[in-house]
C-alpha positions as CSV (number, residue, x, y, z in Angstrom):
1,X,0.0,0.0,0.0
2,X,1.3,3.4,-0.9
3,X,2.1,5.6,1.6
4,X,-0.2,8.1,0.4
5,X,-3.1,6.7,1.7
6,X,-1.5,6.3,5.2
7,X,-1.0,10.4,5.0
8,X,-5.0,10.4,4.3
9,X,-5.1,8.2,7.2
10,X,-2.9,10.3,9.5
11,X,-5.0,13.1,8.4
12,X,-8.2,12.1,9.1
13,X,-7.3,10.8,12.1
14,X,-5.9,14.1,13.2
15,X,-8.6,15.8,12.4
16,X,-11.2,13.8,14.0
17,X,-9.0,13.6,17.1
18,X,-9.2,17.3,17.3
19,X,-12.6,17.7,16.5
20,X,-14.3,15.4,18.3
21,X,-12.5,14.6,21.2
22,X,-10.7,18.2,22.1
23,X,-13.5,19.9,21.0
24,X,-11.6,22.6,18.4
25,X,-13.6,23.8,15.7
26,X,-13.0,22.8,12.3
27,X,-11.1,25.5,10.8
28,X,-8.3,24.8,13.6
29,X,-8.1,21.2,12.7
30,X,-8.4,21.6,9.5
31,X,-5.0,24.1,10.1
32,X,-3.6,21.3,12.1
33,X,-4.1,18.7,9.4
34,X,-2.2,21.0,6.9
35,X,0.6,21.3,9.3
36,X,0.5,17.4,9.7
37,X,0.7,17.5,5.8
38,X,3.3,19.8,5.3
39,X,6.0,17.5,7.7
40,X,4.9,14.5,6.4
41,X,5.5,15.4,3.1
42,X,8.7,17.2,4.0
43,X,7.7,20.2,2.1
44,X,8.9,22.8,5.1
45,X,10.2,25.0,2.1
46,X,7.2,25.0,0.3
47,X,4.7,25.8,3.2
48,X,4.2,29.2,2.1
49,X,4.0,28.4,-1.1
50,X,0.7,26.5,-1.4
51,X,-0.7,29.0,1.0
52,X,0.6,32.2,-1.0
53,X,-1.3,29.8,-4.3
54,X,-4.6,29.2,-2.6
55,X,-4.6,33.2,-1.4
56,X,-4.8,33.9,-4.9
57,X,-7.4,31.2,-6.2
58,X,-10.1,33.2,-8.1
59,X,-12.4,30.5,-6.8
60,X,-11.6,31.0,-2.9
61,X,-12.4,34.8,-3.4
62,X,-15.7,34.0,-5.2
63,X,-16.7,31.9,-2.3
64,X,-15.9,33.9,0.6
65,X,-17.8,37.0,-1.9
66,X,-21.4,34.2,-1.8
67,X,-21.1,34.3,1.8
68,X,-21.2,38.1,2.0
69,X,-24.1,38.0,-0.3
70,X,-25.8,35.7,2.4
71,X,-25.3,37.7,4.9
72,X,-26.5,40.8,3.0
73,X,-29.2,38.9,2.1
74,X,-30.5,38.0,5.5
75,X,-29.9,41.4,6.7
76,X,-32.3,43.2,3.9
77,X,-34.8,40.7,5.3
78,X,-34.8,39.3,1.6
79,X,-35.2,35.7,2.7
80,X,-38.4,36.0,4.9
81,X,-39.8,37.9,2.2
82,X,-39.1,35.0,-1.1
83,X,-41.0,32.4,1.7
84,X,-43.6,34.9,2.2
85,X,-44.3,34.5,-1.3
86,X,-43.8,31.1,-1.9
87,X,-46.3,30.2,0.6
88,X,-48.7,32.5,-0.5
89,X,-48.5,29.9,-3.7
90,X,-47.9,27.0,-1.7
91,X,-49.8,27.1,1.5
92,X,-53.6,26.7,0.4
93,X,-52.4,22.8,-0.7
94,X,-52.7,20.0,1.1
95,X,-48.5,20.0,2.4
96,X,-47.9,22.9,0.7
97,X,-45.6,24.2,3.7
98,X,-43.5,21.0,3.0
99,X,-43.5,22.0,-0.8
100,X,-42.4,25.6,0.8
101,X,-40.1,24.3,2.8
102,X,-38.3,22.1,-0.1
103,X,-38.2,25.0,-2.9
104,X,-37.4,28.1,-0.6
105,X,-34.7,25.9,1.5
106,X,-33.0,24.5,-1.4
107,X,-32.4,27.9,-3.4
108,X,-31.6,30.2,-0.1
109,X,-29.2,27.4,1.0
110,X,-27.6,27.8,-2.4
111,X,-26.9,31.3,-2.0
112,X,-25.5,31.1,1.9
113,X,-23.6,28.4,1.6
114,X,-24.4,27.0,5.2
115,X,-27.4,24.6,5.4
116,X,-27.3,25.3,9.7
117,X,-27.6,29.0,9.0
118,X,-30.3,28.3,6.3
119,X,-32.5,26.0,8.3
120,X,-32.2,28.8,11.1
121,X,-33.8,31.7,8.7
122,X,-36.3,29.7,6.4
123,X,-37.1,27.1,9.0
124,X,-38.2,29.5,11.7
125,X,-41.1,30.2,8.9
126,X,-41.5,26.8,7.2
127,X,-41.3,24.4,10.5
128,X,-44.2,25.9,12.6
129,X,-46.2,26.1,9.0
130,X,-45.6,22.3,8.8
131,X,-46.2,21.9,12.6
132,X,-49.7,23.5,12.2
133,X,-50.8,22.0,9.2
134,X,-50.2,18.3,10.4
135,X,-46.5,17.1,10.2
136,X,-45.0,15.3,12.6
137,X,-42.5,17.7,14.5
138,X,-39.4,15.1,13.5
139,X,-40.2,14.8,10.3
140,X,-41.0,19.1,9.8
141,X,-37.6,18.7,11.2
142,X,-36.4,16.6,8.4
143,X,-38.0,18.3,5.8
144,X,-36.7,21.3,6.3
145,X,-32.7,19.9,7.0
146,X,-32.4,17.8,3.6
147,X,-34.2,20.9,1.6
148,X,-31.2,22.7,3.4
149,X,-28.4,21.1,2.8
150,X,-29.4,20.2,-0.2
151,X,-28.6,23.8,-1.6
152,X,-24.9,22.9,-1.0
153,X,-25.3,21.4,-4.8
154,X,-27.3,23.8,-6.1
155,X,-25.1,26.9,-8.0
156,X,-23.8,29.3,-6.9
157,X,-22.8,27.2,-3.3
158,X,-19.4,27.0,-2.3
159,X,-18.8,23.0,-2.8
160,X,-19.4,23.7,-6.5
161,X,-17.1,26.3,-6.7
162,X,-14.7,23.7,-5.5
163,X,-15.8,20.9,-7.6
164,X,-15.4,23.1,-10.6
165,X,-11.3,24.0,-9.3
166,X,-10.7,19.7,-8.9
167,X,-12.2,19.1,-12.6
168,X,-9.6,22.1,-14.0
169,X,-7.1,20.7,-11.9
170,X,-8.0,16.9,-13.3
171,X,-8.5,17.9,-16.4
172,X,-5.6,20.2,-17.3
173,X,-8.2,22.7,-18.9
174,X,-10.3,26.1,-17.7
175,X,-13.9,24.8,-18.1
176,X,-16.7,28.0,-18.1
177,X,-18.5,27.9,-14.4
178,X,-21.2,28.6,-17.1
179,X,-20.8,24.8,-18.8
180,X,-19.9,23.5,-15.4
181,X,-23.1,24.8,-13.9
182,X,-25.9,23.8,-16.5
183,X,-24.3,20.2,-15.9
184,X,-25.0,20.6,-11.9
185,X,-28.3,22.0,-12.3
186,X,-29.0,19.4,-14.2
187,X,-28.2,16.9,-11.5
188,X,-30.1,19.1,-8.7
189,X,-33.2,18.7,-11.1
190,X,-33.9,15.2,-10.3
191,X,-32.7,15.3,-6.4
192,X,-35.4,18.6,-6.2
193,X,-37.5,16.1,-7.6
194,X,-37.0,13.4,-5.4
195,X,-36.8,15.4,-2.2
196,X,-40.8,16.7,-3.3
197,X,-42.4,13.4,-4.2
198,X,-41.0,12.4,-0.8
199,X,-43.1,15.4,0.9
200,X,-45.6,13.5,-1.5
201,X,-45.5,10.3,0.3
202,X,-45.0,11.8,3.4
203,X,-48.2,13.7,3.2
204,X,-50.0,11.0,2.2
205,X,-48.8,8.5,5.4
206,X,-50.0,11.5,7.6
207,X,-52.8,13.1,6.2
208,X,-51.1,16.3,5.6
209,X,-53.4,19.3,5.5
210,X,-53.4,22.9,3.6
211,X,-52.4,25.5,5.8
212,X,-55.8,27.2,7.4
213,X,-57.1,30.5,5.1
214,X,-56.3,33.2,7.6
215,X,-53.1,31.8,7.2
216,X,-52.3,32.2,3.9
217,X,-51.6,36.0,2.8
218,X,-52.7,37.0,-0.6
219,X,-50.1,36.6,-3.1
220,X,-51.1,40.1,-4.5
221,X,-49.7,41.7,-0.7
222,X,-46.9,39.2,-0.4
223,X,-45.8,40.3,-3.8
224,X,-46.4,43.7,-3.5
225,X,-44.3,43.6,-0.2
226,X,-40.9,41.8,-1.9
227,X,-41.9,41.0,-5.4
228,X,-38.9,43.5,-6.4
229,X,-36.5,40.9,-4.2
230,X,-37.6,38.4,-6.6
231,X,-34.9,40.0,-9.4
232,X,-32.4,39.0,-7.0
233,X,-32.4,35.1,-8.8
234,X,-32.5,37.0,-12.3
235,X,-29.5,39.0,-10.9
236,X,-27.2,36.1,-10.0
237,X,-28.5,33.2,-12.5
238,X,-28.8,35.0,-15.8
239,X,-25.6,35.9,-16.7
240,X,-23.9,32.6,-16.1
241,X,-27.1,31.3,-18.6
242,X,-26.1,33.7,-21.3
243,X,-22.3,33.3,-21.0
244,X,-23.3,29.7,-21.5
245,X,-25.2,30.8,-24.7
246,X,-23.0,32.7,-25.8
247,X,-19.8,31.1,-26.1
248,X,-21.7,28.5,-28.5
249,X,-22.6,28.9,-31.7
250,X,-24.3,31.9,-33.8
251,X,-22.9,34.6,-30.6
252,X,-19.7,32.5,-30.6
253,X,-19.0,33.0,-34.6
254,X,-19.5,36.8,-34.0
255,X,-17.8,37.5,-30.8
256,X,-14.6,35.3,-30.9
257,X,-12.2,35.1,-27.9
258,X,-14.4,37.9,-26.4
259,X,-17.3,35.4,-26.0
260,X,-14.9,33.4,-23.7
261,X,-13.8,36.0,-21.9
262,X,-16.9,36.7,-20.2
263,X,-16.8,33.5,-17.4
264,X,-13.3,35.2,-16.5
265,X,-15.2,37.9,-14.1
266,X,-18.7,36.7,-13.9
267,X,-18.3,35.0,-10.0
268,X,-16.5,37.9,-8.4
269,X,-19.0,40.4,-10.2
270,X,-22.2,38.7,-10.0
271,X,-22.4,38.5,-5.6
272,X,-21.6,41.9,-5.7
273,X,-23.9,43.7,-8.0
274,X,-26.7,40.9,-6.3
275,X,-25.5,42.2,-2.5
276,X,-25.6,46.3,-4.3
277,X,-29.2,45.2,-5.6
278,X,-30.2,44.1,-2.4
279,X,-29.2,46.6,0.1
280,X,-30.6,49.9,-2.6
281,X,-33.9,47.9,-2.2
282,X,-33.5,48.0,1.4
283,X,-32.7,50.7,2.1
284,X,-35.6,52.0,0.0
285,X,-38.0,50.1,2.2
286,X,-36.3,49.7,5.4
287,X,-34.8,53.2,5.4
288,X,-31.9,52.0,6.6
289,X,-28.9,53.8,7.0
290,X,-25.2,53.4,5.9
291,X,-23.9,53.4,9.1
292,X,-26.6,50.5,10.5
293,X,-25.9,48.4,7.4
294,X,-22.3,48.7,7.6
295,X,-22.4,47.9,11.8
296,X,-24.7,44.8,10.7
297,X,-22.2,43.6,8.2
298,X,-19.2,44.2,10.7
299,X,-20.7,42.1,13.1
300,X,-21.2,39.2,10.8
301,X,-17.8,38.8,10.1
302,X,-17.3,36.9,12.8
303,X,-19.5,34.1,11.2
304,X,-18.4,34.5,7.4
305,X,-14.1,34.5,9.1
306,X,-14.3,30.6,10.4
307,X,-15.9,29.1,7.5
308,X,-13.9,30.7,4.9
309,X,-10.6,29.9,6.7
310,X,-11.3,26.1,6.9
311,X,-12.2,26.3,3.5
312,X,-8.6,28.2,2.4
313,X,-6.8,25.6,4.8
314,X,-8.7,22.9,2.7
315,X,-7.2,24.9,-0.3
316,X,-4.0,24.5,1.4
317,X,-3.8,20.7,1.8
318,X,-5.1,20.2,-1.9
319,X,-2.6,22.8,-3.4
320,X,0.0,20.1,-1.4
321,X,-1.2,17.0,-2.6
322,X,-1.5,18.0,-6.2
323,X,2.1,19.3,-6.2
324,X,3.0,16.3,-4.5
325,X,1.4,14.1,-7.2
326,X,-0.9,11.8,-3.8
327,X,-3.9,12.2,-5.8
328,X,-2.2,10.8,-8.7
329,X,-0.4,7.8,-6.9
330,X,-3.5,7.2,-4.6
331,X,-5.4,6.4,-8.2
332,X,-2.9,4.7,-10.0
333,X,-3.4,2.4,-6.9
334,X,-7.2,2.4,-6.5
335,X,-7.0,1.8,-10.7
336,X,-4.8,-1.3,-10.5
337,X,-7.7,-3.3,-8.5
338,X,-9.9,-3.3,-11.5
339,X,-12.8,-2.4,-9.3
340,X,-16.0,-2.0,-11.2
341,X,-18.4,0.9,-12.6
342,X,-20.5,-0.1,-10.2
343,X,-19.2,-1.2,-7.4
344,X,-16.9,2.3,-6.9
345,X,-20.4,4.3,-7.5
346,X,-22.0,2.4,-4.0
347,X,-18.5,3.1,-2.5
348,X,-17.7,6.5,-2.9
349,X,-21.2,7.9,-1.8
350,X,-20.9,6.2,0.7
351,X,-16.9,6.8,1.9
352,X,-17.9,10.8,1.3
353,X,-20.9,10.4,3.8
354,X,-18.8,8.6,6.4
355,X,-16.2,11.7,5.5
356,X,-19.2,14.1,6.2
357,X,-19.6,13.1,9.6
358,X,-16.0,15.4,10.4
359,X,-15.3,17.6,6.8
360,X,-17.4,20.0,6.2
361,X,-18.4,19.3,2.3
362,X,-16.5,22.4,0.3
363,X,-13.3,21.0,2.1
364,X,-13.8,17.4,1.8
365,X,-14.6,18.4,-2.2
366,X,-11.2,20.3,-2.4
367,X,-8.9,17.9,-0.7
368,X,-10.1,14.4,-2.1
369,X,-12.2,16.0,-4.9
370,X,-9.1,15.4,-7.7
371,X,-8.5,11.9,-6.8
372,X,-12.5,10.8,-7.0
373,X,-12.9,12.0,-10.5
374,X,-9.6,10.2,-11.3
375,X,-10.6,7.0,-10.1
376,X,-14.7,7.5,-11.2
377,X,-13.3,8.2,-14.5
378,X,-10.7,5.1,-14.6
379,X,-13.5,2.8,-14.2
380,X,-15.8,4.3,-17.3
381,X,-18.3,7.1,-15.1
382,X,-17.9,10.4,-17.1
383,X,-15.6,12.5,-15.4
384,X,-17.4,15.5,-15.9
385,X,-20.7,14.0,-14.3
386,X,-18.0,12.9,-11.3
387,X,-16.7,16.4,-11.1
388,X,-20.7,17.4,-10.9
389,X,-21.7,15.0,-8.3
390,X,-18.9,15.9,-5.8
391,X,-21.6,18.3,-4.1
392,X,-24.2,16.1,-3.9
393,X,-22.2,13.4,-2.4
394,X,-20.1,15.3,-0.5
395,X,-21.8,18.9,0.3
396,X,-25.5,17.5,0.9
397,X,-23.9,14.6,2.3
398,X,-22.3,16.6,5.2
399,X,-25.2,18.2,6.8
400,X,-27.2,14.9,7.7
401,X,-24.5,12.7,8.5
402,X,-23.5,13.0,12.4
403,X,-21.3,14.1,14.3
404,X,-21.3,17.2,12.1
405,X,-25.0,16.9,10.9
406,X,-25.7,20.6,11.9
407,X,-28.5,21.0,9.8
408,X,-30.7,18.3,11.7
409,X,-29.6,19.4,15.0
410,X,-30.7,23.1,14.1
411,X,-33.7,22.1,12.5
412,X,-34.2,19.9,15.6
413,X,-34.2,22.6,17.6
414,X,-36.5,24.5,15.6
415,X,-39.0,21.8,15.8
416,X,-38.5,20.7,19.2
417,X,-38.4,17.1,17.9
418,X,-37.4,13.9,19.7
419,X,-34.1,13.4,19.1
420,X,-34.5,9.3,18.5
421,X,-37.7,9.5,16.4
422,X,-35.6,12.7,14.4
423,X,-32.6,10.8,14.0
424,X,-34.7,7.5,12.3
425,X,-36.4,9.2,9.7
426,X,-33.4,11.1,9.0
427,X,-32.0,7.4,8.0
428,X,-34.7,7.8,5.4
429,X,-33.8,10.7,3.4
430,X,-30.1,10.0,3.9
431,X,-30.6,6.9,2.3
432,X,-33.1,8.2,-0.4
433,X,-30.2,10.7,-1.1
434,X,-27.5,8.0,-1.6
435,X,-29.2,5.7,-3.8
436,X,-30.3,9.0,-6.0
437,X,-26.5,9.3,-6.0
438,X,-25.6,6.1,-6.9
439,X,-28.4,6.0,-9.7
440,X,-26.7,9.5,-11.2
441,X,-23.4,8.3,-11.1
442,X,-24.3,5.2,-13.3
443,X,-25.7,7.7,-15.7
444,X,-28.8,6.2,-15.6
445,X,-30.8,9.3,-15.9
446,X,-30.5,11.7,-18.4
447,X,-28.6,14.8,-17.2
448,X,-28.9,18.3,-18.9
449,X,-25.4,19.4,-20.4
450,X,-23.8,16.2,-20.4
């Protein structure tokens, strides 16, 4: 056995050690594990080096510039007022509040990046809705934490900004976050699906009622109130759909090398002119001033700091590996056991949930995202549909799996669930989740840019 995989050993080892035992959070023991890295590698002179590379990774600054916009977001009051909507649509049918639940969780947790801090804005709305209309509280609970995390694979979330950076790295080529994207939507399609006909089901079991009338507000006032936030989506999605367009074809022929160079500043530009949007409207409705929005922002920092530095430590320990060739040795390994298609695609979702239980999923994607395309791809899966399901199995993965299954233990709260009756049906949509995993990985669906 190469000694590769006893330095992904050491690491994990390390880092669950530190984590769960001592009780350091993750960004520490995720600094810890690069240190561990860096001597067993012996690659003291280079331990500037990979940070100075990740300090300058376009992608690192576009994530870190989607958690701003989440923040902004939540302090316009944006959030509560795209629910407001969507349950004025939503809450006259029978469940509708789980229907809610699923489409407002899944695109808000794209945006922040952080299923917990999702599930603690949407699901204060959507959990008592579910309560009230006739859902049990652990499975409101439930609801609310895979609709959550599930926006970890759902552009523009962080874990696909990383998947993205380990198929350029596997691939040797810049691939558009335009192309990349249309392919991960296209995965999230049929998991948005899934997650809704399980409402389905569930509503069925339990006799799921519509939310009372005097409940539901009149989509006419809910729209008239923060309809205008609604061009926030527009904002961020369409220019990542027409720099897809037009790099192909009839724009392509016209515009030349221009056409390409459009991807180049789309991520940094997009969160910001979304987060400008945002606080104008705001501030128009709110009348809120400079000096409040600024002292709101300031004192979010402290939440935006920690995740962003496990993620550039993450950055860190892949920037190592790859200039140390493990990924590469680690698959010419895997590769020489002539495992099957189909046997690796019931592994690796499941090795990346067991992973998700201590790596939050951005840094689990970024460290031992390179090395799962390679060996996905050495056994015949389409290594651009492995570089696209890295967030589903990793990202989504993370915030149901335990220790680290902060989504459920928020949503938990929310709900004021039992913890054991909570904990088996989340069993259900964990396992739902995998074997949709397992079925895209074969390529058994069809998949939209493929």
């Amino acid at each position: 056995m190469p000694v590769e995989i006893w330095y992904i050993i050491a690491l994990l080892a390390l880092i669950c050690v530190t984590f769960l035992i001592f009780k350091r959070p993750i960004y520490e023991c995720m600094f810890y594990g690069y240190i561990l890295m860096v001597a067993l590698t012996g690659q003291w002179e280079n331990i500037f080096l990979y940070v100075q590379k990740s300090s300058t990774d376009t992608l690192f600054y576009a994530i870190v510039a989607f958690l701003v916009l989440a923040k902004i977001l939540d302090l316009t009051g944006a959030v509560d007022k795209i629910v407001a909507i969507v349950m004025s649509v939503f809450g006259r049918v029978p469940g509708g509040a789980g229907y809610t639940a699923v489409i407002t969780s899944t695109f808000m947790g794209a945006l922040s990046g952080s299923g917990a801090g999702n599930v603690a804005t949407t699901g204060t709305f959507t959990i008592p809705a579910m309560k009230k209309t006739g859902f049990p509280p652990h499975l409101a609970a439930n609801i609310e934490s895979a609709s959550s995390t599930m926006g970890n694979m759902i552009p523009p979330s962080a874990t696909i900004l990383a998947a993205l950076g380990c198929y350029n790295a596997y691939s040797g080529k810049e691939m558009s976050q335009s192309d990349f994207w249309f392919v991960v939507w296209g995965i999230a399609i049929w998991f948005i699906l899934q997650r809704l006909i399980t409402v389905f089901v569930f509503c069925k079991v339990h006799k799921v009622k519509a939310l009372p009338k005097e409940d539901v507000r009149p989509l006419k006032e809910t729209f008239k109130e923060g309809g205008i936030y609604l061009i926030l989506p527009v904002v961020i999605l369409l220019p990542f759909i027409l720099d897809y367009f037009l790099k192909k074809g009839f724009f392509a022929d016209r515009l030349g090398a221009a056409a390409g160079n459009i991807s180049s500043s789309l991520l940094i530009f997009t969160p910001g002119l979304a987060a400008i949007i945002a606080l104008l409207i705001s501030r128009k409705q709110k009348k809120v001033s400079i000096k409040e929005t600024v002292n709101t922002l300031s004192s979010s920092v402290k939440s935006i700091v920690p995740v962003s530095a496990t993620i550039f430590f993450a950055y860190c320990i892949s920037n190592l590996f790859s200039a140390t060739e493990v990924g590469l040795k680690i698959d010419t390994f895997i590769s020489s056991w002539q495992i099957p298609k189909i046997v690796l695609c019931l592994l690796i979702p499941l090795v990346t949930a067991i992973l998700g239980m201590v790596f939050p999923g951005t840094a689990q994607t970024k460290i031992f995202g390179v090395t799962m395309i390679s060996v996905l791809a050495a056994s015949g899966v389409n290594p651009l549909l492995a570089a696209a399901m890295l967030p589903a199995i990793t990202g989504a993965m993370e915030g149901m799996t335990p220790p680290l299954a902060l989504c459920t233990y928020t949503a938990m709260g929310i709900a004021e669930s039992d913890f054991k009756k909570t904990t088996y049906n989340a069993f259900i949509w964990v396992g739902l989740h995998y074997i949709m995993s397992v079925i895209c990985l074969l390529g058994l669906l069809p998949i939209m840019g493929l």
